[in-house]
LOTI-361319 format. One line per 3 residues: number of its first residue (from 1); their letters; for each residue x, y, z of C-alpha. Coordinates in Angstrom, 2 decimals, decimal comma. Layout:
NUM> A> X/Y/Z | ...
REM end
This chain:
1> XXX> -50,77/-86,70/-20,10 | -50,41/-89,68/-22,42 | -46,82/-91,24/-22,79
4> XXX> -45,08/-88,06/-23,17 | -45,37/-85,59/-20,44 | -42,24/-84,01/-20,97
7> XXX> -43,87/-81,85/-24,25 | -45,46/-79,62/-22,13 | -42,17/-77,84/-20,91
10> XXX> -40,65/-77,83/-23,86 | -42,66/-74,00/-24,88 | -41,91/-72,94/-21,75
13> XXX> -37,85/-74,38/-21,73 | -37,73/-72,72/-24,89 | -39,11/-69,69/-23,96
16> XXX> -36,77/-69,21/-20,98 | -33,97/-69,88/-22,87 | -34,52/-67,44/-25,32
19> XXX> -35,98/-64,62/-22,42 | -32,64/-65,51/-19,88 | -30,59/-64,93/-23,56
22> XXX> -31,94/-61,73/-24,62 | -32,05/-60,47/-20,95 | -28,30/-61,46/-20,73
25> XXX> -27,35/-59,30/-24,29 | -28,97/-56,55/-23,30 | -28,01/-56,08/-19,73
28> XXX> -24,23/-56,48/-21,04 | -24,87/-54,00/-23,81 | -26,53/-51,48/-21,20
31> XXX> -23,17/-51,66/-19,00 | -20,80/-51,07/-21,98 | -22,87/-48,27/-23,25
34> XXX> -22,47/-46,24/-20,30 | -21,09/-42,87/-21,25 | -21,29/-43,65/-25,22
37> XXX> -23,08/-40,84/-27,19 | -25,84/-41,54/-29,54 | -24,79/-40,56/-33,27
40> XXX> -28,14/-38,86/-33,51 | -28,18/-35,52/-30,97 | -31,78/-36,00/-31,30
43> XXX> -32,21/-39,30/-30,03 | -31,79/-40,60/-26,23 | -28,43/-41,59/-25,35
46> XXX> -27,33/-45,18/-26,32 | -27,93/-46,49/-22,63 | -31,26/-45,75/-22,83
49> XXX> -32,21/-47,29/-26,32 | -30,30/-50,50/-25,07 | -32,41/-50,19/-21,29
52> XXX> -35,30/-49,43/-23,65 | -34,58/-53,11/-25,69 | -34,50/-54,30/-22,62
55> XXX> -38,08/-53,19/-21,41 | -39,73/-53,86/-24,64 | -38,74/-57,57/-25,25
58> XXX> -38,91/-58,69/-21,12 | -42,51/-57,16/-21,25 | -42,80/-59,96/-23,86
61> XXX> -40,61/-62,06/-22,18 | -41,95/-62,62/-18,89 | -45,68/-63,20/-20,32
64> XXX> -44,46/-65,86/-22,28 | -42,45/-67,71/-19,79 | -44,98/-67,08/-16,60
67> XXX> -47,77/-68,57/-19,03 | -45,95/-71,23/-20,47 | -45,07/-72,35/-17,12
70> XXX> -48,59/-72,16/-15,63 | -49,91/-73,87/-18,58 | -47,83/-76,63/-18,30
73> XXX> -47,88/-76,60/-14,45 | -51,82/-77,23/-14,80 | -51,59/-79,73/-17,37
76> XXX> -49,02/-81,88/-15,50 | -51,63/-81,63/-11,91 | -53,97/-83,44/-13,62
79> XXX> -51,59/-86,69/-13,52 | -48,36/-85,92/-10,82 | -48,13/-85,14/-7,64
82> XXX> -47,60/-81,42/-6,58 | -44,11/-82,22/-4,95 | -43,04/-83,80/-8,19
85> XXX> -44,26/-80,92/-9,98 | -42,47/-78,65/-8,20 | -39,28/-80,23/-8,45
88> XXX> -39,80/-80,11/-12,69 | -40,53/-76,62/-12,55 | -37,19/-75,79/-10,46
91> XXX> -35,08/-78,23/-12,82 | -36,75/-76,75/-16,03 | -36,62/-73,41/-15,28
94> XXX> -33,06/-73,18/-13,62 | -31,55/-75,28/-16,84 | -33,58/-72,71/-19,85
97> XXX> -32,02/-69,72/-17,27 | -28,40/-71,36/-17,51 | -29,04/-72,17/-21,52
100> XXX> -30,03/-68,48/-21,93 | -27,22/-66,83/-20,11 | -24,60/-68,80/-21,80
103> XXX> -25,70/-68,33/-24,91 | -25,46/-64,71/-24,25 | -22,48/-64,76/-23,47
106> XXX> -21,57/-66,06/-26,44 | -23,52/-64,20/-28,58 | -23,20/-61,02/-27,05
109> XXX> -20,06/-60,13/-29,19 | -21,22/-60,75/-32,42 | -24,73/-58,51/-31,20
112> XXX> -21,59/-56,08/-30,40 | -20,24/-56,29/-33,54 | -23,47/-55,81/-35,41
115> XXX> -24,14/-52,50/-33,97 | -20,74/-51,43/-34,69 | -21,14/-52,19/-38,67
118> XXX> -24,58/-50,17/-38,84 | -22,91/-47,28/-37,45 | -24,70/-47,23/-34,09
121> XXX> -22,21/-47,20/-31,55 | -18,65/-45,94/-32,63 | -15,77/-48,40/-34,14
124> XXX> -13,95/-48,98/-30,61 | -17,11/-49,98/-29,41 | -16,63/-53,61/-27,25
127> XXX> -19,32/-55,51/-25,05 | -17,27/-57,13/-22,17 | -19,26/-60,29/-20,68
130> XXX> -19,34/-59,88/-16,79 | -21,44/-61,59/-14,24 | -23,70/-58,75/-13,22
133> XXX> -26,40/-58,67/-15,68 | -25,93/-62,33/-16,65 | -27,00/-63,31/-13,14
136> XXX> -29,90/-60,84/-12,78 | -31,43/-61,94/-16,35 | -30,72/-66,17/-14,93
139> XXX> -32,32/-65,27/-11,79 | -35,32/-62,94/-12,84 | -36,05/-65,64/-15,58
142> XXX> -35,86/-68,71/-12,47 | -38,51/-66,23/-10,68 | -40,52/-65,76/-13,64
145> XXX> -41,21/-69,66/-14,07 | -41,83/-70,57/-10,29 | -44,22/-67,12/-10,16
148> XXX> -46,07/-69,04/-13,25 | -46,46/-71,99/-11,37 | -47,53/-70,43/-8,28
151> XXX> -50,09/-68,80/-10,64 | -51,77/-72,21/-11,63 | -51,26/-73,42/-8,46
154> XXX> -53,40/-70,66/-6,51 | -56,05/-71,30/-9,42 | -56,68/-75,05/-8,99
157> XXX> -56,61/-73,85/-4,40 | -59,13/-71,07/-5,14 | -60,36/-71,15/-8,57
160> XXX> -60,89/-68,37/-11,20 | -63,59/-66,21/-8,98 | -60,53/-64,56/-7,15
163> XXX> -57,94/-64,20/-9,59 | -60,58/-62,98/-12,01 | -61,61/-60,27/-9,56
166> XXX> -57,92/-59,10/-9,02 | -57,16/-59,12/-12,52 | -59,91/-56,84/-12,89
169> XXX> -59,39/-54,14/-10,38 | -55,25/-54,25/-11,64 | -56,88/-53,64/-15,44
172> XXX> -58,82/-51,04/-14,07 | -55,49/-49,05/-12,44 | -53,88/-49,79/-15,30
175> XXX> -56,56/-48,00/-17,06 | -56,81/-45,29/-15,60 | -52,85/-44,58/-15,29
178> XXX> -52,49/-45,14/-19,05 | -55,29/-42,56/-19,09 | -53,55/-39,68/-16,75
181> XXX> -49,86/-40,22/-18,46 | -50,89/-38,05/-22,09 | -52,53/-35,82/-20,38
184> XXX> -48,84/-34,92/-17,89 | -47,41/-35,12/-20,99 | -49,44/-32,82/-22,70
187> XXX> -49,44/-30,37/-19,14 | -46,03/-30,69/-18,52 | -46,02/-28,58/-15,21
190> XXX> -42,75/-27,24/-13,76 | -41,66/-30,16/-11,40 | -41,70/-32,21/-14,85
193> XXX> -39,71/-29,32/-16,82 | -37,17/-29,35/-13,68 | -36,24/-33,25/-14,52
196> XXX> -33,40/-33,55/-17,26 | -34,43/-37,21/-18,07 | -38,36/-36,27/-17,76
199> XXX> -38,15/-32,99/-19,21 | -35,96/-32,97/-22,12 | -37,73/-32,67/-25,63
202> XXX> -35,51/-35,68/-26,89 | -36,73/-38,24/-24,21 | -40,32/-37,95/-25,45
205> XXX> -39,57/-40,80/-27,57 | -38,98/-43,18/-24,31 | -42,04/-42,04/-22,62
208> XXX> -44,03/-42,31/-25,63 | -42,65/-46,27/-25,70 | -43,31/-46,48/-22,01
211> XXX> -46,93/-45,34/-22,41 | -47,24/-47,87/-25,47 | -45,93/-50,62/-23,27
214> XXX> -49,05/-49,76/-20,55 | -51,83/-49,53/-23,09 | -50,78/-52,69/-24,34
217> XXX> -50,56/-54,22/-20,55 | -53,74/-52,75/-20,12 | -55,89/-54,28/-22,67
220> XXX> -54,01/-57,68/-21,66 | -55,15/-57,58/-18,19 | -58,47/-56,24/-18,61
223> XXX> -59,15/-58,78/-21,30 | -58,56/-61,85/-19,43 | -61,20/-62,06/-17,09
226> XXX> -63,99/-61,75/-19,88 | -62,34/-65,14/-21,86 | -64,73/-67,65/-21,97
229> XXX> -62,00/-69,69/-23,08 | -58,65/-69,76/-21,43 | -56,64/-71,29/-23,84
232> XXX> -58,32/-68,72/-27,07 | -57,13/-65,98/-25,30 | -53,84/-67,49/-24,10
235> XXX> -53,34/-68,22/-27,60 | -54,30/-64,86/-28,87 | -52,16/-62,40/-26,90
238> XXX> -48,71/-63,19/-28,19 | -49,82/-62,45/-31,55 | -51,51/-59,36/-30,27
241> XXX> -48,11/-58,27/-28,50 | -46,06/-58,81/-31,81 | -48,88/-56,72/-33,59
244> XXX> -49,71/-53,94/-31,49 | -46,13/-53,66/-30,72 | -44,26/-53,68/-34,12
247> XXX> -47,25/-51,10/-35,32 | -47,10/-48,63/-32,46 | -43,09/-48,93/-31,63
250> XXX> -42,49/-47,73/-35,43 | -45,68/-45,46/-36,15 | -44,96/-43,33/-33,17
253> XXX> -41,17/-43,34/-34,42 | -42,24/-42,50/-37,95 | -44,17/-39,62/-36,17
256> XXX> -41,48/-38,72/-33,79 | -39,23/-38,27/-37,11 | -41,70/-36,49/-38,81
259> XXX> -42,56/-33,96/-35,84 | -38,96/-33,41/-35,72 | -37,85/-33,13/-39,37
262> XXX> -40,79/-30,64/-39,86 | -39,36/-28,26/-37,04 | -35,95/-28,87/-38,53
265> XXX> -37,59/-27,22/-42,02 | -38,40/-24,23/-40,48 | -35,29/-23,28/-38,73
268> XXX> -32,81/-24,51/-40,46 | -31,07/-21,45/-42,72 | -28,07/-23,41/-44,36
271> XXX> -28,28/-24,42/-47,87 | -26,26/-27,68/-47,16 | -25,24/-29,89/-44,33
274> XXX> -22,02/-32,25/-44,21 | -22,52/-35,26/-41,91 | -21,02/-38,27/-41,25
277> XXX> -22,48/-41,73/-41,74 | -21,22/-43,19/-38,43 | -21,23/-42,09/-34,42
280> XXX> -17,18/-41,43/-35,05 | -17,56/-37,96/-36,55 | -14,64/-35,77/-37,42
283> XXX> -11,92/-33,66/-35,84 | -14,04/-30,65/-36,68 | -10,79/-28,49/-37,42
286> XXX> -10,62/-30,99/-40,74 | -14,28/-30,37/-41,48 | -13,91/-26,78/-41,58
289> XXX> -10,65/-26,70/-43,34 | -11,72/-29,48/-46,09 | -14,79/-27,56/-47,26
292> XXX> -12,40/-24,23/-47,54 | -10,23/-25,77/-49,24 | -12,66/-27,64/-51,72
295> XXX> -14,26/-23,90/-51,70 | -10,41/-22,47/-53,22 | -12,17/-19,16/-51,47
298> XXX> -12,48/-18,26/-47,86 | -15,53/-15,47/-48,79 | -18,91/-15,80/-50,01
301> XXX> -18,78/-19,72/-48,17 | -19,50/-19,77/-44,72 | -19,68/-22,81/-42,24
304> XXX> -21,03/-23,94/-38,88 | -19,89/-26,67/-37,75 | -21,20/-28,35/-34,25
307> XXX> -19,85/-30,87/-32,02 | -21,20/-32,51/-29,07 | -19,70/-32,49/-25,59
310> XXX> -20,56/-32,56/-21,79 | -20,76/-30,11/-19,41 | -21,16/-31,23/-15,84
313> XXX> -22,90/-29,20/-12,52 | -24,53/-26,15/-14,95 | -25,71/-24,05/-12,82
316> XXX> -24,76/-25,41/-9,25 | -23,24/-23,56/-6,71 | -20,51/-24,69/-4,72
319> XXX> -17,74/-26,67/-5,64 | -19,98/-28,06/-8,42 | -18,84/-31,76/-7,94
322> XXX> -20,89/-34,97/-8,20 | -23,39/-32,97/-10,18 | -25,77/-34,04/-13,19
325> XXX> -24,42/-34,55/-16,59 | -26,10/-31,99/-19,72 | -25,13/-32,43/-23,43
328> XXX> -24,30/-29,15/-25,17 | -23,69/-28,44/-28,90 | -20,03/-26,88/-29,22
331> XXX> -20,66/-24,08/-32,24 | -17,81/-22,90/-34,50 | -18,93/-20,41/-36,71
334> XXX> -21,81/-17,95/-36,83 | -24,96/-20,14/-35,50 | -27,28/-17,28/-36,97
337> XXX> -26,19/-18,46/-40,60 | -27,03/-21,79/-40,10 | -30,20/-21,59/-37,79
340> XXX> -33,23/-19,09/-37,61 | -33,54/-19,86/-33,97 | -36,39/-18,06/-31,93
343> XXX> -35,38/-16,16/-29,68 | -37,39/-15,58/-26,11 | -34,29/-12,92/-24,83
346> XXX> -30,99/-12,13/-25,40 | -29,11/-12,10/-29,10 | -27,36/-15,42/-30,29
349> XXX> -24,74/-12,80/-32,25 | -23,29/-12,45/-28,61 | -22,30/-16,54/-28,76
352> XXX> -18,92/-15,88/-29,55 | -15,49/-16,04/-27,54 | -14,89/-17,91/-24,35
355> XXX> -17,89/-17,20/-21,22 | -20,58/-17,28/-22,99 | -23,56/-19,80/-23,06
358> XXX> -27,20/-19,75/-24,62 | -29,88/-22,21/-23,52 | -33,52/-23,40/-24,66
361> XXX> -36,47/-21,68/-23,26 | -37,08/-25,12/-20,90 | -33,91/-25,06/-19,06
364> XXX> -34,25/-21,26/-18,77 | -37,92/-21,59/-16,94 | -37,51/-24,93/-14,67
367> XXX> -34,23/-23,73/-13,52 | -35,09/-19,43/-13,18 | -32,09/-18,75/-15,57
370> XXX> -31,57/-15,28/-17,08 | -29,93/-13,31/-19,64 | -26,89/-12,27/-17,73
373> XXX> -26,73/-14,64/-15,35 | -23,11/-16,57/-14,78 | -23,52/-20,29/-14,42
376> XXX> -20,84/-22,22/-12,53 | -19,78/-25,43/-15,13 | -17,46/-27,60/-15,22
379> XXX> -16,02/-28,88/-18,08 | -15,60/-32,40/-19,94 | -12,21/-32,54/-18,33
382> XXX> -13,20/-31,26/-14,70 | -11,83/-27,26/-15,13 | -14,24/-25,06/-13,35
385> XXX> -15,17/-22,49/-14,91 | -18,48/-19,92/-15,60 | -20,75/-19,04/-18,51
388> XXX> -22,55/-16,32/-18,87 | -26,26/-16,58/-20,84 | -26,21/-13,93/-24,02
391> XXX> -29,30/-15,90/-25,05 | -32,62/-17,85/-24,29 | -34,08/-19,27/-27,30
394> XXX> -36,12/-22,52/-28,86 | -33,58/-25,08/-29,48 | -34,89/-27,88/-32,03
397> XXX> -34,35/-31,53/-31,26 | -31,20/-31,90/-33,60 | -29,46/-29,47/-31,45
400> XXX> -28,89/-29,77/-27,56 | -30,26/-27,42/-25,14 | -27,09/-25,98/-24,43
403> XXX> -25,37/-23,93/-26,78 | -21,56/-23,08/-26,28 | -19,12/-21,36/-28,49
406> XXX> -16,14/-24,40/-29,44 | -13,39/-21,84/-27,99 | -15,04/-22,24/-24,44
409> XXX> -14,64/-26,69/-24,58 | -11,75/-27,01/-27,21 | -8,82/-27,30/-25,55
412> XXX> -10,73/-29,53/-22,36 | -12,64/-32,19/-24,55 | -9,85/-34,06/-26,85
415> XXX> -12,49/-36,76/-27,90 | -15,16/-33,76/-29,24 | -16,08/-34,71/-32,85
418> XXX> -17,80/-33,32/-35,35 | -21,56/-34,03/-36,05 | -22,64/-31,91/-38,38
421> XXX> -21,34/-28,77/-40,64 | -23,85/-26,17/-41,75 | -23,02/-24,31/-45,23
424> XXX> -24,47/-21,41/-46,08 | -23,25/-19,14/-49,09 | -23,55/-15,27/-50,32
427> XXX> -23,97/-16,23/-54,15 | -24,76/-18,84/-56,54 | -21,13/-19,31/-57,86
430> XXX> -20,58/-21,49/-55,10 | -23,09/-23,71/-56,26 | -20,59/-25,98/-58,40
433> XXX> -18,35/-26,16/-55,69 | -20,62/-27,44/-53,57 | -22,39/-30,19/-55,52
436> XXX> -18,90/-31,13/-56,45 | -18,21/-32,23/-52,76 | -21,12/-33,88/-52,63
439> XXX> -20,30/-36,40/-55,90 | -16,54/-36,59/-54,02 | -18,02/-37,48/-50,57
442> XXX> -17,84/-41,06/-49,52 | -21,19/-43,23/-48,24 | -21,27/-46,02/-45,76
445> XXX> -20,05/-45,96/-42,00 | -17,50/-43,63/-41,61 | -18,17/-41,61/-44,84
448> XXX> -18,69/-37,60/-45,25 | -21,93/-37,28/-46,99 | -22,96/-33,67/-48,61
451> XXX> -26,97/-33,13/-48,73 | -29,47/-30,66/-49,57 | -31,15/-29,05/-46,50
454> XXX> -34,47/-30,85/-48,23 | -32,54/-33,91/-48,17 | -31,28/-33,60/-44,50
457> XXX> -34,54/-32,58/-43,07 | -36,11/-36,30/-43,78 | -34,72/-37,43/-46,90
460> XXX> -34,33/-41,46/-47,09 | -30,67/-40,95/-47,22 | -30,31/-39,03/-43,89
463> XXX> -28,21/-40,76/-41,77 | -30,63/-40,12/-38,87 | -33,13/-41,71/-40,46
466> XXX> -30,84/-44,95/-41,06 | -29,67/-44,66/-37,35 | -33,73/-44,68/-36,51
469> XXX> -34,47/-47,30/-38,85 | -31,33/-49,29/-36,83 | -32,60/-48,66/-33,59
472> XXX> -36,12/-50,03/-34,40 | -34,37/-53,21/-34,96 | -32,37/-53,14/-31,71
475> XXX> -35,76/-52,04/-29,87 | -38,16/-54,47/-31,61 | -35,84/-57,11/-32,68
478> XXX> -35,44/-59,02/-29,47 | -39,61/-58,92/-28,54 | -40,62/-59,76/-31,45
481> XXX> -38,35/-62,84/-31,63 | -40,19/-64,07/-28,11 | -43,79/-63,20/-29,06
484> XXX> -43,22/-65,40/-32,16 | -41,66/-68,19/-30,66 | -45,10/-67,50/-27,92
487> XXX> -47,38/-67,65/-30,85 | -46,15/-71,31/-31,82 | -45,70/-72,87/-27,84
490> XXX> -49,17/-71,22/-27,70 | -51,16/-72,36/-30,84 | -49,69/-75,77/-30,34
493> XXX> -52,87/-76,67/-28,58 | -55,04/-75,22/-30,83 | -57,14/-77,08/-34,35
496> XXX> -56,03/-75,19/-37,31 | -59,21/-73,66/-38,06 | -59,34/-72,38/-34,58
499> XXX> -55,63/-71,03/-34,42 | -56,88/-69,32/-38,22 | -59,51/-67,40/-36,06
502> XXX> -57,81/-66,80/-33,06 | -54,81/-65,29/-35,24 | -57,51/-62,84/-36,74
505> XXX> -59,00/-61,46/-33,77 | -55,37/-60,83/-32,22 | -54,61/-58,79/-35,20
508> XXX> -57,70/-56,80/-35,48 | -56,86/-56,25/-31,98 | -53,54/-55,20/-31,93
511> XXX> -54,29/-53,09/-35,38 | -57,13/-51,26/-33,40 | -54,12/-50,17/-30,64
514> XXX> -52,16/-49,24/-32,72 | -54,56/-46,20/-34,13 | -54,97/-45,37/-31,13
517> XXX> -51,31/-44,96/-29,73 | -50,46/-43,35/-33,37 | -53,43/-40,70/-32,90
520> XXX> -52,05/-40,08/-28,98 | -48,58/-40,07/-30,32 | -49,65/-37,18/-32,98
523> XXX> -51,32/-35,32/-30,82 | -48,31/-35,33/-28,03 | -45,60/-34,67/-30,45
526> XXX> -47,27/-31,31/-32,13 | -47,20/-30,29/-28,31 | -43,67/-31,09/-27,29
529> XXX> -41,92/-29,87/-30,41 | -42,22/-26,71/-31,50 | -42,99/-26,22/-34,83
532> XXX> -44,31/-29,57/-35,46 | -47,72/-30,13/-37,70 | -48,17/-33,99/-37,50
535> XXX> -52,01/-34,85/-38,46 | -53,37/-35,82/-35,64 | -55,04/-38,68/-36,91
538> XXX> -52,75/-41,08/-38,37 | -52,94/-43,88/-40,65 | -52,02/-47,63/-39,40
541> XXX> -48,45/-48,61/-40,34 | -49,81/-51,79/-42,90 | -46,16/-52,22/-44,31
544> XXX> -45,65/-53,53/-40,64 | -48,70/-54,54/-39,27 | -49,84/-56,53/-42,46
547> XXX> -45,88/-59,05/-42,52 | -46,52/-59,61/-38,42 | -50,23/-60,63/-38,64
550> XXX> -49,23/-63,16/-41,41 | -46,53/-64,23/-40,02 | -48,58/-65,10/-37,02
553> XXX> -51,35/-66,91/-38,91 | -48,59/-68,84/-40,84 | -46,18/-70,09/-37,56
556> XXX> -49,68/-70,31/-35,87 | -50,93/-73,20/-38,66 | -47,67/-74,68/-38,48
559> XXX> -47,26/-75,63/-34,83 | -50,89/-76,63/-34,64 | -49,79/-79,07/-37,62
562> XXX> -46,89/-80,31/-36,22 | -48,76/-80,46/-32,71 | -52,10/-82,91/-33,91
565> XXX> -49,37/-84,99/-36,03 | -46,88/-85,72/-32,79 | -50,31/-86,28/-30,48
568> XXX> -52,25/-88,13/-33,29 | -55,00/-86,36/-32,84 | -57,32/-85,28/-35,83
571> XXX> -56,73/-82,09/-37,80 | -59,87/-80,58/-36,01 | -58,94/-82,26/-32,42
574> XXX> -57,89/-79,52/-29,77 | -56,48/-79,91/-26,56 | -57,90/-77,45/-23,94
577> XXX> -54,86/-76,75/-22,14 | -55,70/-74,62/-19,43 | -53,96/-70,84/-20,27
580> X> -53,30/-67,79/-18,39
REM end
């Protein structure tokens, strides 16, 4: 190992530090996001984004600490004894686990903080640091490192014939499970339509990610055993991660936003929507009032303004406690004048006054619900009451599934704020008024922004699409940061015309998956959403896939350079350390 054997833990050390760290922020943003609303009704709560972050960057994560640590238990073999081995790992991996978690809880409130600014979580927002999910990410990162080693230690007991095999038949699963989830997607069958968090329209985003995740595991697993060389293809899969990640995590959102804005299109009725540019909304009582008042006429200008709230138990008999959580859209005004709903049964005219409810065509058929039926509810602040359906109709993703009139949740849901108001208006003298709002209305977090239904249906000003383009950071952010800081522990072994290559094939790799998971994603979308008319084949995402792939080849040539200049070795020497 020459007269510095410490160098080969300091990938992995650095690896855990950063895995333990990330781990650590996102577990403690997971617990303080409990019960938080997303500012976008048609994205998955706030919880789930952050579990979501969490997935996405320990799927990185624990490759690149489980190799490092293999690598660099079956370099140091070769010279140490196994006991003394051992007792490196445990010391290395328990210190980068410590490192990590302390630096998260450090860092964890200015993370909190930066959410807050973008407008993702609302301004009281605050990330308290407790011990829970610092000691799971310190102790899942400690078993992470020691199931590395174990790795390289079963290989040097009984070689690569085994572990090759096993790999194989666990690609093979993998296979054909990433194979079979599209096509229960695309079959939905009633036990799926029965789950709220498997079933609702919104969530297809988070199985969509899920399924990514597997095709990417997939082609990992089933790649490995058909490396000639161990340390190429160890060398090649962070950058594939970072690539076929960042490409297929925002085409399939790009797609997602697409499918939905086009359904938006071609039910929305109202001329103009007034949003917010933050989660914190408005009392919707001032929306209404402000636009009247800008209108100086209560006829001819008519608004709809919705609100999100909770309803708890819909539907369940007894004394309705303990039951599951839905979100429903709170309406105040005439819903008809805003939205050209379809609708299966019933009339949305009757969604007026107190006891009445209307609910999407999915709810209605997993749970046997009728027009006429009364569903037991209780509301946001634990009053029992019932709601009768006047209506079964298509609700698109930018409303919930549940629509109540705001007389029925009013006066039990003091924190209800307004997401959006819906103008509509019987002439064009109005038209003045309206643009003159719009040059009054404030932007950044917190403002009132006035927009053209063509604007608000996908226009780069939408504060949906701002709050997507926000959560891509928060999703892709942390992985990305670990498959790059994998691509240099990695390549360090590498010449530089080797890591050159080895760069290339990992992108052509992970460019290749991501046309695939963008075609799926197309095809899955136009299925779930109705009214959606994404082309199925879709084009690579180059304005992300093109910056990753460079900066792989450039961090790549740089620790290979810095690596041959600390060992002395010649800028075409290469040091075959054995990967995983």
């Amino acid at each position: 190992m020459g007269r510095r054997p410490w160098l080969v833990y300091v990938g992995p050390f650095v690896a855990l530090v950063v895995g333990a760290g990330l781990a650590g922020v996102g577990g403690l943003l997971v617990e303080a996001a409990a019960g938080v609303g997303s500012p976008d009704p048609a994205a998955p709560s706030l919880k789930r984004l952050f579990l979501s972050a969490v997935g996405v960057s320990g799927f990185v994560s624990v490759w690149a600490v489980g190799s490092g640590f293999a690598r660099a238990v079956a370099a140091r073999c070769r010279g140490a004894a196994p006991v003394r081995v051992v007792g490196e790992v445990l010391l290395v991996a328990f210190g980068g686990a410590v490192c990590g978690v302390l630096a998260a809880a450090v860092g964890v409130r200015s993370v909190g903080g930066w959410v807050v600014r973008r407008g993702l979580v609302p301004g009281g927002f605050t990330v308290p640091v407790v011990a829970g999910p610092l000691v799971i990410a310190a102790g899942v990162g400690v078993a992470v490192a020691v199931a590395g080693a174990c790795v390289a230690a079963v290989r040097g007991v009984a070689g690569l014939k085994w572990l090759r095999l096993g790999r194989l038949l666990a690609g093979v699963v993998l296979l054909a499970v990433a194979a079979a989830v599209p096509v229960l997607l695309a079959v939905r069958p009633e036990p799926l339509l029965r789950q709220t968090l498997l079933g609702e329209p919104r969530n297809l985003s988070v199985w969509l990610l899920m399924w990514e995740l597997l095709v990417i595991g997939t082609v990992v697993v089933i790649a490995r055993p058909s490396a000639r060389r161990a340390v190429v293809f160890s060398s090649a899969t962070p950058a594939f991660l970072v690539v076929a990640l960042a490409g297929s995590v925002v085409g399939s959102a790009v797609v997602f936003a697409e499918a939905r804005d086009g359904q938006t299109r071609a039910v929305l009725r109202a001329e103009y929507v007034v949003e917010t540019d933050g989660p914190d909304g408005l009392p919707p009582d001032e929306v209404v009032e402000g636009l009247r008042e800008l209108g100086g006429a209560r006829g001819g200008l008519h608004t709809t303004t919705v609100a999100g709230t909770r309803l708890s138990a819909l539907g369940k008999r007894g004394d309705g406690r303990g039951g599951p959580v839905t979100e429903a859209t709170a309406v105040d005004g005439d819903i008809t004048r805003a939205w050209d709903l379809p609708v299966e049964a019933g009339s949305l005219a009757e969604l007026k006054g107190p006891g009445t409810v209307a609910v999407s065509t999915r709810l209605a058929k997993a749970r046997h619900w009728r027009v006429g039926d009364r569903l037991p509810v209780r509301l946001a602040d634990g009053t029992a009451t019932g709601l009768r359906v006047v209506a079964v109709v298509r609700t698109p993703l930018v409303l919930s599934e549940v629509l109540v009139p705001q007389a029925v949740v009013a006066d039990h849901d003091r924190s209800m704020r307004a997401t959006a108001s819906y103008i509509s208006h019987d002439s064009n003298s109005f038209v003045s008024v309206l643009y003159g709002m719009e040059e009054h209305g404030e932007s950044g977090a917190g403002g009132v922004r006035m927009m053209s239904a063509d604007e608000w249906t996908g226009g780069s000003g939408s504060p949906r699409n701002r709050y997507l383009w926000t959560a891509l950071v928060v999703l892709l952010g942390p992985a990305v940061l670990s498959a790059l800081i994998a691509v240099v522990t990695t390549t360090a072994g590498l010449s530089v015309r080797k890591a050159v290559l080895v760069m290339s094939v990992a992108a052509a790799s992970g460019t290749f998956v991501t046309f695939v998971t963008q075609t799926v994603t197309a095809w899955l979308c136009n299925r779930w959403v109705d009214g959606a008319a994404v082309p199925v084949v879709r084009g690579v995402p180059w304005s992300v896939t093109v910056p990753t792939a460079v900066a792989c080849v450039l961090l790549a040539l740089l620790a290979s350079f810095v690596a041959a200049r600390l060992s002395g070795r010649g800028r075409e020497g290469e040091t075959a350390l054995p990967g995983q």
